[in-house]
GUDOSE-586335 format. One record per residue (C-alpha): x negated, y, z negated; residue number from 1; residue in three letters. Coordinates in nm, 4 decimals. Layout:
residues N
X; Y; Z; NUM; ALA
...
//
This chain:
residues 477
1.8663; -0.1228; -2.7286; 1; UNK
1.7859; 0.2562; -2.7133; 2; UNK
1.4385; 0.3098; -2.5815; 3; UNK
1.3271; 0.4879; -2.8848; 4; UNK
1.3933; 0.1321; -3.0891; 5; UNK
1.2055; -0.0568; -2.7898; 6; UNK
0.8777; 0.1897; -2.9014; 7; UNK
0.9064; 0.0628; -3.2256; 8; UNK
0.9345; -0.2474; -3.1877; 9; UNK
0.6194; -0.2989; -2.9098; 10; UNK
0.4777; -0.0832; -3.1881; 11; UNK
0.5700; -0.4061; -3.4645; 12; UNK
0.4793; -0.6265; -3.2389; 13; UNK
0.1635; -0.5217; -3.2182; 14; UNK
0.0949; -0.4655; -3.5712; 15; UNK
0.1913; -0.7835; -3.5959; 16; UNK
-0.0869; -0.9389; -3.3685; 17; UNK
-0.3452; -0.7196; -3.5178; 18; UNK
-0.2784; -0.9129; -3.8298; 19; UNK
-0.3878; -1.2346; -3.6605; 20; UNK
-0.2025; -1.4265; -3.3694; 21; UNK
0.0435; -1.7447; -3.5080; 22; UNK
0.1664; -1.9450; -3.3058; 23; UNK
0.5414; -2.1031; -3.2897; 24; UNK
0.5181; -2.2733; -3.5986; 25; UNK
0.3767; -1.9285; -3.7658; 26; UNK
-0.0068; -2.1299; -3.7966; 27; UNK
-0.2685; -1.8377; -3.7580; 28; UNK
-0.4113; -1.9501; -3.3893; 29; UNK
-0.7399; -1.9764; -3.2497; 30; UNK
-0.9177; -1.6912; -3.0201; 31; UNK
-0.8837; -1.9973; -2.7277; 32; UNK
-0.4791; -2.1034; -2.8159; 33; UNK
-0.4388; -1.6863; -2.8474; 34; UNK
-0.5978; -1.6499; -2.5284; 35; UNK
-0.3559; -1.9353; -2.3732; 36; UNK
-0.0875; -1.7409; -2.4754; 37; UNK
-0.1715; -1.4321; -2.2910; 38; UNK
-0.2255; -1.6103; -1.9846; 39; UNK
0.1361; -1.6901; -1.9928; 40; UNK
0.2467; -1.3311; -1.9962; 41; UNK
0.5095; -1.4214; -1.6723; 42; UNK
0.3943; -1.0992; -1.4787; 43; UNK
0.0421; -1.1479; -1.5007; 44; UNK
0.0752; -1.5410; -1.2861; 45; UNK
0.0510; -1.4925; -0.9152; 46; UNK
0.1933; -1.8482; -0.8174; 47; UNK
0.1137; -1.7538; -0.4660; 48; UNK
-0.2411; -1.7403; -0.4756; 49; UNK
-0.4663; -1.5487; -0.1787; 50; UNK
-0.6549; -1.8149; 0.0495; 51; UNK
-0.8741; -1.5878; 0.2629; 52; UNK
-1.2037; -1.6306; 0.3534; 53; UNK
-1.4033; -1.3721; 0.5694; 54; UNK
-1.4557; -1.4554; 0.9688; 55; UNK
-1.7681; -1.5341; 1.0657; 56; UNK
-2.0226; -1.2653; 1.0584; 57; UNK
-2.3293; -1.1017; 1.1507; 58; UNK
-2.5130; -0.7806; 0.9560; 59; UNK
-2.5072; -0.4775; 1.1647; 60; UNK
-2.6650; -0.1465; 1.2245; 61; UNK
-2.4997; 0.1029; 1.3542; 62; UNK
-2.6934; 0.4001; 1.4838; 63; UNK
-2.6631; 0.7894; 1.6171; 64; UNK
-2.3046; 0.7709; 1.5545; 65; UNK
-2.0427; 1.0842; 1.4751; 66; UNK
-1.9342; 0.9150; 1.0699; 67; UNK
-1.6160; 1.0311; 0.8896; 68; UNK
-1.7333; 0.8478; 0.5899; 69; UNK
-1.3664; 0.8887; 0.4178; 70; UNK
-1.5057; 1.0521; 0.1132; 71; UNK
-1.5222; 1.4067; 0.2269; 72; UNK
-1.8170; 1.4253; 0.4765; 73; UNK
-1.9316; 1.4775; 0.7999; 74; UNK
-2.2188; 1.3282; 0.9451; 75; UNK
-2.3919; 1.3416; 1.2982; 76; UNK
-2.7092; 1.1513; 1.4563; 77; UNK
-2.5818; 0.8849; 1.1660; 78; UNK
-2.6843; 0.5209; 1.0790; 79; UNK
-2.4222; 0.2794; 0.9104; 80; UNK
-2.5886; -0.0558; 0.7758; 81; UNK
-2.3451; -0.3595; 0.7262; 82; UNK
-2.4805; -0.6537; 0.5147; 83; UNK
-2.3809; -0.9472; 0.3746; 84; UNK
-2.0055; -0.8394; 0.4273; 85; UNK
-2.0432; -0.4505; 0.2544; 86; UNK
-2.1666; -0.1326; 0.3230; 87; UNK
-2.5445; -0.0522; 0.2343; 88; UNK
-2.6391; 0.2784; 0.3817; 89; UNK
-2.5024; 0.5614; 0.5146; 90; UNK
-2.8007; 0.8176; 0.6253; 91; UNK
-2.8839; 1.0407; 0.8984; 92; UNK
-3.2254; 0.9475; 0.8115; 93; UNK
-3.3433; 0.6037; 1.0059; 94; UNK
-3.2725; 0.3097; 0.8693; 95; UNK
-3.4265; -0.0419; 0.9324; 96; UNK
-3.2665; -0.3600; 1.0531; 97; UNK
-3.2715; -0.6459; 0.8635; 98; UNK
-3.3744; -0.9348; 1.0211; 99; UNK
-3.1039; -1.1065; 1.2490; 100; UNK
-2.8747; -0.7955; 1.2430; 101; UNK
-2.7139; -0.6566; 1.5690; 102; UNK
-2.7833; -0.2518; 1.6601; 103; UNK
-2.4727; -0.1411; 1.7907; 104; UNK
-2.5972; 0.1941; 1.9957; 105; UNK
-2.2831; 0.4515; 1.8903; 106; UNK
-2.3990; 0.7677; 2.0712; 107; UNK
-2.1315; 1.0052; 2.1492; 108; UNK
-1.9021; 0.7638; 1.9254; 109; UNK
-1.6898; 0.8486; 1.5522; 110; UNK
-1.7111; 0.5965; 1.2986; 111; UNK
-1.4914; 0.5653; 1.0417; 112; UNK
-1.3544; 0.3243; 0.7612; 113; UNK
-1.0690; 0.1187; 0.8064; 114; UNK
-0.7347; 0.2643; 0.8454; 115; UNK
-0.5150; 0.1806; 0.5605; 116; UNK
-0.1436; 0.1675; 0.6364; 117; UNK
0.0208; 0.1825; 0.2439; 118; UNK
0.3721; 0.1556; 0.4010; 119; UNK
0.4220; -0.1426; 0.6952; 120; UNK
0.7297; -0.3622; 0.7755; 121; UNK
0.5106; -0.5783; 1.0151; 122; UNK
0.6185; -0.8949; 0.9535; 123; UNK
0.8904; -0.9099; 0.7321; 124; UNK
1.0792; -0.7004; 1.0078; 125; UNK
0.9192; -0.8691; 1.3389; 126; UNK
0.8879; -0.8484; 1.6256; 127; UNK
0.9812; -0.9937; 1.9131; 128; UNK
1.3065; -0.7108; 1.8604; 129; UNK
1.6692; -0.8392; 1.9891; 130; UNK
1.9745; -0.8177; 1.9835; 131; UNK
2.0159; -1.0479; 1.7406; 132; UNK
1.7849; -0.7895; 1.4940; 133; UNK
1.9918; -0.8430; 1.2293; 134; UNK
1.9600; -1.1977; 1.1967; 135; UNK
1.6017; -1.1832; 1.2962; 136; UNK
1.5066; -0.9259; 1.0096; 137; UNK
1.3966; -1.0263; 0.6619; 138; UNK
1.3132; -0.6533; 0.5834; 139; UNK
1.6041; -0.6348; 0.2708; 140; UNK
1.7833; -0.9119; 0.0743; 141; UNK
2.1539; -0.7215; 0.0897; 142; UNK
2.2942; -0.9338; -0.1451; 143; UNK
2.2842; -0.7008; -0.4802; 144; UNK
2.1204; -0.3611; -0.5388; 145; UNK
1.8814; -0.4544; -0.7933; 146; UNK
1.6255; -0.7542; -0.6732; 147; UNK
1.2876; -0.7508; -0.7944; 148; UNK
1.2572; -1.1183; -0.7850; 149; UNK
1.2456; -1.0831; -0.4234; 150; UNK
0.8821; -1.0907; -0.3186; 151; UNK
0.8175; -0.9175; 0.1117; 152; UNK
0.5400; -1.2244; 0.1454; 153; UNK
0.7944; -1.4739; 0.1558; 154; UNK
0.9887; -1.2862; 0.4381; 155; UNK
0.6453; -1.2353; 0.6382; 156; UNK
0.6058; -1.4133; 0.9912; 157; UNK
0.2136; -1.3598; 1.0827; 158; UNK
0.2894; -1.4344; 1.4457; 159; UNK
0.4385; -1.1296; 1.4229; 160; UNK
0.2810; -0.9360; 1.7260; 161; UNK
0.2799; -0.6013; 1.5248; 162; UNK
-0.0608; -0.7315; 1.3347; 163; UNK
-0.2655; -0.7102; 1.6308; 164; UNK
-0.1140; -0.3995; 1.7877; 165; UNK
-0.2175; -0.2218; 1.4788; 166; UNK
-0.5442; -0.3778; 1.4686; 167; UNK
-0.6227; -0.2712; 1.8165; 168; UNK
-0.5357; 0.1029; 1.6690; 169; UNK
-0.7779; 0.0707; 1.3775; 170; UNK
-0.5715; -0.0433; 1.1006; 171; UNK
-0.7795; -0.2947; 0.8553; 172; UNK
-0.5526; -0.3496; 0.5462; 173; UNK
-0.1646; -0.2775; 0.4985; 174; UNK
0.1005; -0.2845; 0.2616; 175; UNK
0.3829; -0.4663; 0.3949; 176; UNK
0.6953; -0.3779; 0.1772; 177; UNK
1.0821; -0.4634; 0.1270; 178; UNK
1.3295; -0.2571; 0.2640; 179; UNK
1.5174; 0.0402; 0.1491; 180; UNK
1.8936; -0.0929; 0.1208; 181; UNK
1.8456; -0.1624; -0.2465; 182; UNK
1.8408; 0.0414; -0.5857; 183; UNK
1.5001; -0.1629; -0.6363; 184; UNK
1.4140; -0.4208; -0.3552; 185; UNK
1.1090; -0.6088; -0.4642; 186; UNK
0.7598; -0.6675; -0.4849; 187; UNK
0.4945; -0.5503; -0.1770; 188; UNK
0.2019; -0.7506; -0.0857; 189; UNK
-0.1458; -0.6472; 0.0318; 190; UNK
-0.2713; -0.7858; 0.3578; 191; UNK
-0.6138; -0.8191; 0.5375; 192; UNK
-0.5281; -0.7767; 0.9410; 193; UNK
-0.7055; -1.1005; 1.0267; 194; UNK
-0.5462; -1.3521; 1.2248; 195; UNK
-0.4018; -1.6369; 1.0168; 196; UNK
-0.1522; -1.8822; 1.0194; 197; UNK
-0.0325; -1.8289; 0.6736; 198; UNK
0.0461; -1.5235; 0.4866; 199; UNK
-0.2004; -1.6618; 0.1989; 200; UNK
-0.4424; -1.6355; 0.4365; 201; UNK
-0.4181; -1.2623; 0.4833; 202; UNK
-0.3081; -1.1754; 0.1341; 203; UNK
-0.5743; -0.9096; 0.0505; 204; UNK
-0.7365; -1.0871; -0.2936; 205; UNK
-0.6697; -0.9754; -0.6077; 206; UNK
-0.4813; -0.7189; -0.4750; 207; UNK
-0.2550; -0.5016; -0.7255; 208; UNK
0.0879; -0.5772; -0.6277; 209; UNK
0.3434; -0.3322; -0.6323; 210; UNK
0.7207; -0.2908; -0.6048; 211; UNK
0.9513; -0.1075; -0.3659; 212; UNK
1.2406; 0.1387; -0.5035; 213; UNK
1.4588; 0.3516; -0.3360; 214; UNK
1.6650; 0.6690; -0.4262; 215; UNK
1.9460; 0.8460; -0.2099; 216; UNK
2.1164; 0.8027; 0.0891; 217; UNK
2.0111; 0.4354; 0.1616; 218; UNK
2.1041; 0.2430; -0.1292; 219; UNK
2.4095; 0.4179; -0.1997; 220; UNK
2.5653; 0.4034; 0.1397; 221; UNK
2.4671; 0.0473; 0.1603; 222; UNK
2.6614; -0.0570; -0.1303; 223; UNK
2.9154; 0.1686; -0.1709; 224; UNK
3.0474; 0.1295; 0.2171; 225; UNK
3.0989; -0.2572; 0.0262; 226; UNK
3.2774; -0.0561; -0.2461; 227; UNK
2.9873; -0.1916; -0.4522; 228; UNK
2.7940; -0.0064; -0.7550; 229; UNK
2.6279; 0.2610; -0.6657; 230; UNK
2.8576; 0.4880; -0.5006; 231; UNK
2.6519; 0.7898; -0.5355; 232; UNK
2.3128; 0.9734; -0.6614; 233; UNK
2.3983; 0.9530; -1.0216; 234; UNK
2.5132; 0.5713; -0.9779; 235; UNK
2.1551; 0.5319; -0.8494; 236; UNK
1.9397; 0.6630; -1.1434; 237; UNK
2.1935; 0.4765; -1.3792; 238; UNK
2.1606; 0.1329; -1.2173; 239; UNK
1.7242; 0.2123; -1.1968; 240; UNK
1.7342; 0.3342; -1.6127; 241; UNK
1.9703; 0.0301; -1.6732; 242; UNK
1.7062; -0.2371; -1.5235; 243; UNK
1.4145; -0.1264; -1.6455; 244; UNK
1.6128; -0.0472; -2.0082; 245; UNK
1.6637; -0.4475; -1.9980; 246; UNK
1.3040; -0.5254; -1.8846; 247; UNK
1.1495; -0.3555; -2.1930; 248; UNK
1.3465; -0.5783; -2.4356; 249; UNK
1.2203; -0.9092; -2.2105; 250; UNK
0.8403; -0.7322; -2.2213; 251; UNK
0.9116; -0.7083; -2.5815; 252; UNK
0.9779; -1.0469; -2.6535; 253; UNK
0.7249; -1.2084; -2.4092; 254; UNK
0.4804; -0.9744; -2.6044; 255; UNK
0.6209; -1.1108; -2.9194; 256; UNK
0.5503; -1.4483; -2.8589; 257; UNK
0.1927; -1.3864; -2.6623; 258; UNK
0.0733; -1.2062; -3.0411; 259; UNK
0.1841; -1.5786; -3.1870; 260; UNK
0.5236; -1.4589; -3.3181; 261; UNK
0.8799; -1.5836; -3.2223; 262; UNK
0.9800; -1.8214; -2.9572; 263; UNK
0.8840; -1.8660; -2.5560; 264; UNK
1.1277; -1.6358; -2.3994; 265; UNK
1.3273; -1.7727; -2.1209; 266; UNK
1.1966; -1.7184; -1.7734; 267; UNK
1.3645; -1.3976; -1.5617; 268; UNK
1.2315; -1.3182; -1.2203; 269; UNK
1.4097; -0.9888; -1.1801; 270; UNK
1.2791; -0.8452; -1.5381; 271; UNK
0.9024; -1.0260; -1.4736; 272; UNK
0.8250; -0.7794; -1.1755; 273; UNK
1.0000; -0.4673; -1.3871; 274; UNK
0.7743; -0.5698; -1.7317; 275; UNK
0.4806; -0.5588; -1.4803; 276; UNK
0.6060; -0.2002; -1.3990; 277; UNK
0.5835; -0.1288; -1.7641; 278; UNK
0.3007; -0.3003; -1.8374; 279; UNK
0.0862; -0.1062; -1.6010; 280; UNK
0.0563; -0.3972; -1.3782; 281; UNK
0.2102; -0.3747; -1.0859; 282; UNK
0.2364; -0.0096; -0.8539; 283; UNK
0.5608; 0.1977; -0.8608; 284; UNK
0.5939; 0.2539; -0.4568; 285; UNK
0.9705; 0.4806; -0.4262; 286; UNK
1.1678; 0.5506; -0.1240; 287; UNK
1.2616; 0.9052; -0.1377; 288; UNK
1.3241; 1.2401; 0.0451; 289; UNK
1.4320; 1.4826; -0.1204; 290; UNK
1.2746; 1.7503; -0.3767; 291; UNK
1.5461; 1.7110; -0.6686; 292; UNK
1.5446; 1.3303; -0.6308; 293; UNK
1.1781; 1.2818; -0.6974; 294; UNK
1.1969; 1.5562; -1.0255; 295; UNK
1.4580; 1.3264; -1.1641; 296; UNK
1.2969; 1.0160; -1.0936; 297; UNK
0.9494; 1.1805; -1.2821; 298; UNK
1.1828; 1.2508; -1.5673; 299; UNK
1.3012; 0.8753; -1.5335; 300; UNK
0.9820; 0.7282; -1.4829; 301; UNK
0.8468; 0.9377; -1.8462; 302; UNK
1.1784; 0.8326; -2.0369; 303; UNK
1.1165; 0.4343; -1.9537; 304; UNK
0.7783; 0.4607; -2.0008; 305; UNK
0.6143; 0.3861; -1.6439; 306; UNK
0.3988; 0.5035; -1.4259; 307; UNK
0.5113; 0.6453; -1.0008; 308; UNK
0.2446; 0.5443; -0.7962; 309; UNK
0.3831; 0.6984; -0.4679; 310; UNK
0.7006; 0.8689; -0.3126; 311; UNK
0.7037; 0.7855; 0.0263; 312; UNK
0.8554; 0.9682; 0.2982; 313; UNK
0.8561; 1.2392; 0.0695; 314; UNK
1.0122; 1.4776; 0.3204; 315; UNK
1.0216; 1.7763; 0.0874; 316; UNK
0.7303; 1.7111; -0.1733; 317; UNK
0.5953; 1.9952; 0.0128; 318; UNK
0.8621; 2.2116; -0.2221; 319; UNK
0.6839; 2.0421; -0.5335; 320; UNK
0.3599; 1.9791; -0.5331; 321; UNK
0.2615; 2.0905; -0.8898; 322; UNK
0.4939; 1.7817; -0.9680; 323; UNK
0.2784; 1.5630; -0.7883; 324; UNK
-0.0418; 1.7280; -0.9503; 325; UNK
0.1259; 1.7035; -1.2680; 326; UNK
0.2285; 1.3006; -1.2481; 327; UNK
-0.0856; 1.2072; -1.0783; 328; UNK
0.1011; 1.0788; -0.7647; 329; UNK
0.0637; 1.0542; -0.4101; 330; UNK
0.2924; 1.1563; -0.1730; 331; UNK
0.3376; 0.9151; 0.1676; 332; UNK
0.4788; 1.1147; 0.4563; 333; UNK
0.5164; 1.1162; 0.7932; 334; UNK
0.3893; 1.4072; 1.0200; 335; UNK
0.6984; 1.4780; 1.1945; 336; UNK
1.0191; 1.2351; 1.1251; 337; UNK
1.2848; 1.4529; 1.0096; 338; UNK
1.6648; 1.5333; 1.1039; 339; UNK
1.7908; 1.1867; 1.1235; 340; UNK
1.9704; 1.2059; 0.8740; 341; UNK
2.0590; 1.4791; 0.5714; 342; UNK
1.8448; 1.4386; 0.3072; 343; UNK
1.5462; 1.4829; 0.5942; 344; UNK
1.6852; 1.7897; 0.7242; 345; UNK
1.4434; 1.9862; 0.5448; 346; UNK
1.1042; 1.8423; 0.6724; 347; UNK
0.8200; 2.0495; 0.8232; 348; UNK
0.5449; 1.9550; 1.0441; 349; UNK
0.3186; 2.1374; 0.8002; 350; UNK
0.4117; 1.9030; 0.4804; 351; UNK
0.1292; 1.6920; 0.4380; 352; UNK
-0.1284; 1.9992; 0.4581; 353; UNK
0.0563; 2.1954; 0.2348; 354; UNK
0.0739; 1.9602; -0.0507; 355; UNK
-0.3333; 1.8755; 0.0241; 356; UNK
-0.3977; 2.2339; 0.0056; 357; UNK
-0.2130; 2.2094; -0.3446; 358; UNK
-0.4282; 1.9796; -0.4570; 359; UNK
-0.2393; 1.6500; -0.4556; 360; UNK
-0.2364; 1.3172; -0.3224; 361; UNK
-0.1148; 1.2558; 0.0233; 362; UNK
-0.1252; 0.9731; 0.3060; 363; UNK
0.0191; 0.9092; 0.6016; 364; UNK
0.2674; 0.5876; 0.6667; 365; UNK
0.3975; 0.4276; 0.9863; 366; UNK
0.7431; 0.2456; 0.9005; 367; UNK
0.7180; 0.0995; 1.2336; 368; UNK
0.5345; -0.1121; 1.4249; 369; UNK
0.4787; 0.1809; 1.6569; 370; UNK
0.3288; 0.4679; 1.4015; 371; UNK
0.1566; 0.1252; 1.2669; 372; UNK
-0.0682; 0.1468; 1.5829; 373; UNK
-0.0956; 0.5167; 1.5967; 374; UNK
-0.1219; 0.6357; 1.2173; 375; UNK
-0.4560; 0.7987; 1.3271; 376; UNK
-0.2609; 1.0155; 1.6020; 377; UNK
-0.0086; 1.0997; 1.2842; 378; UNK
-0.3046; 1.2155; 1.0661; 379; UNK
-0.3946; 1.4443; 1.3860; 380; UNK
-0.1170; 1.5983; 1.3898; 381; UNK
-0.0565; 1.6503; 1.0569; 382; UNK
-0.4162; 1.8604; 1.0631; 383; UNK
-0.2704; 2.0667; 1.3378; 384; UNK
0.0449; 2.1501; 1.1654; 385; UNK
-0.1733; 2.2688; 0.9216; 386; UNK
-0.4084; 2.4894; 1.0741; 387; UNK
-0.1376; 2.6652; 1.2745; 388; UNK
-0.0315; 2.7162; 0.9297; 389; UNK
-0.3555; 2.8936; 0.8407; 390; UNK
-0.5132; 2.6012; 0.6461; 391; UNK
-0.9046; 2.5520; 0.7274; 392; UNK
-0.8853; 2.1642; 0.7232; 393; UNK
-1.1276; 1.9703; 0.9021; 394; UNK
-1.1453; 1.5809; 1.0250; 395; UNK
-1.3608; 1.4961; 0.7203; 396; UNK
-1.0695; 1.5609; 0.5545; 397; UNK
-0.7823; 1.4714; 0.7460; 398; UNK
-0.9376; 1.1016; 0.7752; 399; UNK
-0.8937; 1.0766; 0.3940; 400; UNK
-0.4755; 1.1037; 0.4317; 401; UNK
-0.5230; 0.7498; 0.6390; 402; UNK
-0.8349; 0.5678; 0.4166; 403; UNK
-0.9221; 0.7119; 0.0800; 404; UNK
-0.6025; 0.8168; -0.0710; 405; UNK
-0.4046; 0.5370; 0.0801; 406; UNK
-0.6884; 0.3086; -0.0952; 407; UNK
-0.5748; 0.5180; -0.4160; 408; UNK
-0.2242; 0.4433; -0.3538; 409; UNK
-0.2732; 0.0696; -0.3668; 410; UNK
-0.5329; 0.0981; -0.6460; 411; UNK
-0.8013; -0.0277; -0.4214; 412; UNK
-1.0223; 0.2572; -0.3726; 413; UNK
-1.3305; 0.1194; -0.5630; 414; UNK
-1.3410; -0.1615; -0.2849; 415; UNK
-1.1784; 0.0164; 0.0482; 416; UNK
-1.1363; 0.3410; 0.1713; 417; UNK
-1.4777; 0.4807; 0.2345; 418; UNK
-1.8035; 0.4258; 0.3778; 419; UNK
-1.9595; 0.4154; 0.0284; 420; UNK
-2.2468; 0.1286; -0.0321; 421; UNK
-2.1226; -0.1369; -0.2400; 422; UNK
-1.7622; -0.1254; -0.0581; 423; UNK
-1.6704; -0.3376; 0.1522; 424; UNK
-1.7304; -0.3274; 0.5139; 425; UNK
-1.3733; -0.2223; 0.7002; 426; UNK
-1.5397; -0.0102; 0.9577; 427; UNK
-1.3860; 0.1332; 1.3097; 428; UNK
-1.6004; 0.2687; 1.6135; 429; UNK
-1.4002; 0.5110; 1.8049; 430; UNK
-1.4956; 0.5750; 2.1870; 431; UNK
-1.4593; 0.9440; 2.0210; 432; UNK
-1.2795; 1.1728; 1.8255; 433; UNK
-1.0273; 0.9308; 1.6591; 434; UNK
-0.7882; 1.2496; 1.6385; 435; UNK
-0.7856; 1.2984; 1.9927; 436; UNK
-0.4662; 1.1031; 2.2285; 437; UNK
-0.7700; 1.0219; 2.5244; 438; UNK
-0.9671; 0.8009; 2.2366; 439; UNK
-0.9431; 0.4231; 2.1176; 440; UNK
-1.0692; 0.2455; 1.8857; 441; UNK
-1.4186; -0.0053; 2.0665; 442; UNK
-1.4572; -0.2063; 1.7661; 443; UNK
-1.3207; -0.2935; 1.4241; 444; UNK
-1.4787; -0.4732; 1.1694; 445; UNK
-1.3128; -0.6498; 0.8464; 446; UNK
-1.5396; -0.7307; 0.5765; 447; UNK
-1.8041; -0.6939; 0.8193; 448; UNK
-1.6982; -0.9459; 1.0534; 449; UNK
-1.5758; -0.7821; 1.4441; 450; UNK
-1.1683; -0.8362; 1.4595; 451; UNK
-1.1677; -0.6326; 1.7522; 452; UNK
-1.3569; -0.5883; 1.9909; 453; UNK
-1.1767; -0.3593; 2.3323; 454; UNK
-1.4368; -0.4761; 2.5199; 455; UNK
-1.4453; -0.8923; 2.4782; 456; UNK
-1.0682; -1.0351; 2.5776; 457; UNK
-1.2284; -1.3136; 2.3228; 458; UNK
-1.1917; -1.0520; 2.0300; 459; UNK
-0.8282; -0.9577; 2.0976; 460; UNK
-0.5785; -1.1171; 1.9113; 461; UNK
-0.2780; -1.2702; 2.0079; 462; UNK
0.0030; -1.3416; 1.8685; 463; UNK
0.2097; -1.6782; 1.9331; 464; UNK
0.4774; -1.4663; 2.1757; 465; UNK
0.1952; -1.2875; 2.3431; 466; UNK
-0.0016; -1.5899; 2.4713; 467; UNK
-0.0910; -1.6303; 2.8332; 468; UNK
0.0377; -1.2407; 2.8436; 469; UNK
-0.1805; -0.9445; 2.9581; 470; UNK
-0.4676; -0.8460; 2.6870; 471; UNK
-0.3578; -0.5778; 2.4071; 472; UNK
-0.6608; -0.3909; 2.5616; 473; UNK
-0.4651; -0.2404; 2.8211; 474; UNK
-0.1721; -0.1923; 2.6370; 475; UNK
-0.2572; -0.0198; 2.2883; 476; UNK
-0.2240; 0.3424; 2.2556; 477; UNK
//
């Protein structure tokens, strides 16, 4: 069906409902049996349901601190007051304790939010690493180049010892996706870095989902080394138009039968997670590198009718930033991974400052376990790539590549990302600067509760491979 006849159609269909919802047996149906109906819209259920629940905590004060408050600002002599699990004040003015709250003295000590990591592997590709690492990773499901019934939750071991590394460097929430070996390779999850022994328990709630794609080198060497479809760039953006071509006539019929019309389509996990796409429902997150690859992919994303939430890697989306502008989307780069392979031969140090200066989105990623502990050492250098460049950028706006606009990307920023009151509390104390290689990170705090703590061995955790081993304390960074 030509996506022109797919318009009119949704257009029908929802003519059609504004005339009163009917159900299968074309009776008019009540607001409650209507409302029913919705609720079965396939890529609306999460059958997988988040089970966390806050650690124990205590309110806080935190006073004559150095605060990046992730929104743009600088303050010194500053007071940070954590209640009830949120922020409540932010002021260099004095600010009382509540009764039963801890002052945490932070002279000569940053605070910032939590670090957000929008692009993680931890746990899906874990470690332990061996030789055996491609048995032991659940990064990609190889088996076809289109599977977004795949879901990275169900590949995710939380023993992995990754978590805590990357808590011990700051990092509060992260979005653990699937790999890059497929055309599309499923959905993402949101996690709270909490210690848990399921991956429910860390599932950030109500958390947007989102779903990985990938253009290029990756899924087109991966398949076509099989002699499997795609063999080559143009394969790729005819197998992505094909899918989501299909998942607007399975949208159109589940929307069909939600306005009381027609019967129950037939379940399709692959074409649930794409409808979400085009619904608006769940984040477009696209492996890609080069500057002609994301232009087509725009143009792809406008002709199916769906929104790109982020390009990461984006080695070269310092070549078109106006693009970014233009699409309202973020670009997720590295500071300095380039060369490894051709379509990264063209990265500069200087990428994510240029396309800031531009005015668009970006955020740093890790991709590794090891960036994953260090993404605040990545933002660093990023800012000095940029001033050598000429570029007047300061930490109060570096810190945003690694905590506001990564919130953006994952459609969390009105809950995460800043020191804002009414957010919630994901808060790290830094010994100092948190640019600077000589700093750590003293404590961290997750919905107000301490996760971290460098000084108590009690509030460093391990992983089930790291027990009776040396604390993290001496080992991270």
């Amino acid at each position: 069906m030509k996506l022109a006849a797919l318009s009119l159609a949704l257009a029908l269909t929802a003519s059609a409902a504004q005339a009163g919802p009917r159900g299968e047996d074309g009776r008019p149906q009540s607001a409650r049996e209507h409302g029913a109906a919705q609720a079965t819209l396939p890529w609306k259920r999460d059958p997988f349901p988040s089970t966390y629940r806050p650690l124990p905590r205590q309110d806080a004060l935190i006073v004559d601190a150095t605060v990046l408050d992730g929104a743009g600002h600088r303050f010194e002599h500053a007071n940070l007051l954590l209640r009830d699990g949120k922020i409540v004040a932010l002021s260099t003015q004095a600010i009382a304790a509540p009764a039963g709250a801890a002052t945490i003295d932070a002279k000569g000590r940053w605070v910032t939010p939590g670090i957000i990591d929008v692009h993680s592997h931890d746990g899906d590709f874990s470690a332990p690493f061996t030789s055996l690492d491609a048995q032991n990773s659940d990064v990609s499901e190889g088996s076809d180049p289109i599977t977004p019934n795949v879901w990275a939750e169900h590949s995710i071991a939380v023993q992995d010892p990754s978590f805590g590394r990357a808590l011990a460097g700051g990092v509060t929430t992260l979005q653990i996706l699937p790999g890059s070996s497929n055309l599309i390779g499923g959905r993402s999850v949101v996690l709270k870095n909490v210690p848990a022994t399921t991956v429910q328990a860390m599932k950030f709630p109500d958390a947007p989902y989102g779903v990985k794609l990938a253009c290029g080198e990756n899924p087109k060497y991966n398949y076509g080394e099989k002699g499997r479809f795609p063999t080559s760039r143009m394969g790729n953006v005819a197998g992505v138009r094909a899918a989501f071509l299909e998942a607007a006539e399975y949208r159109a019929k589940w929307l069909d039968y939600a306005g009381g019309h027609g019967k129950r389509p037939d379940d399709d996990l692959k074409k649930d997670t794409l409808a979400g796409v085009l619904a608006g429902d769940i984040r477009v997150h696209w492996h890609c590198y080069r500057a002609d690859d994301m232009a087509t992919l725009f143009d792809v994303a406008r002709e199916a009718g769906f929104h790109i939430d982020a390009f990461h890697h984006a080695v070269e989306a310092y070549k078109i930033p106006q693009l970014f502008v233009a699409n309202h989307a973020c670009a997720v780069v590295w500071s300095d991974w380039w060369g490894y392979k051709m379509e990264a031969l063209d990265g500069i140090r200087e990428n994510a400052a240029f396309v800031d200066a531009a005015g668009a989105c970006v955020t740093l990623h890790s991709d590794s376990p090891w960036l994953g502990q260090r993404l605040r050492l990545e933002a660093g250098k990023a800012l000095a790539a940029g001033r050598r460049a000429g570029l007047a950028i300061g930490p109060e706006r570096a810190i945003e590549w690694i905590t506001l606009n990564s919130a953006k990307v994952l459609g969390l920023d009105a809950r995460i990302g800043s020191l804002e009151p009414g957010k919630n509390a994901d808060v790290v104390i830094w010994s100092g600067d948190p640019f600077s290689v000589y700093v750590k990170a003293d404590q961290v705090f997750i919905d107000g509760a301490v996760v971290y703590d460098r000084g108590n061995p009690a509030r460093h955790p391990r992983s089930d491979f790291e027990l009776g081993q040396p604390s993290m304390a001496a080992e991270a960074e």
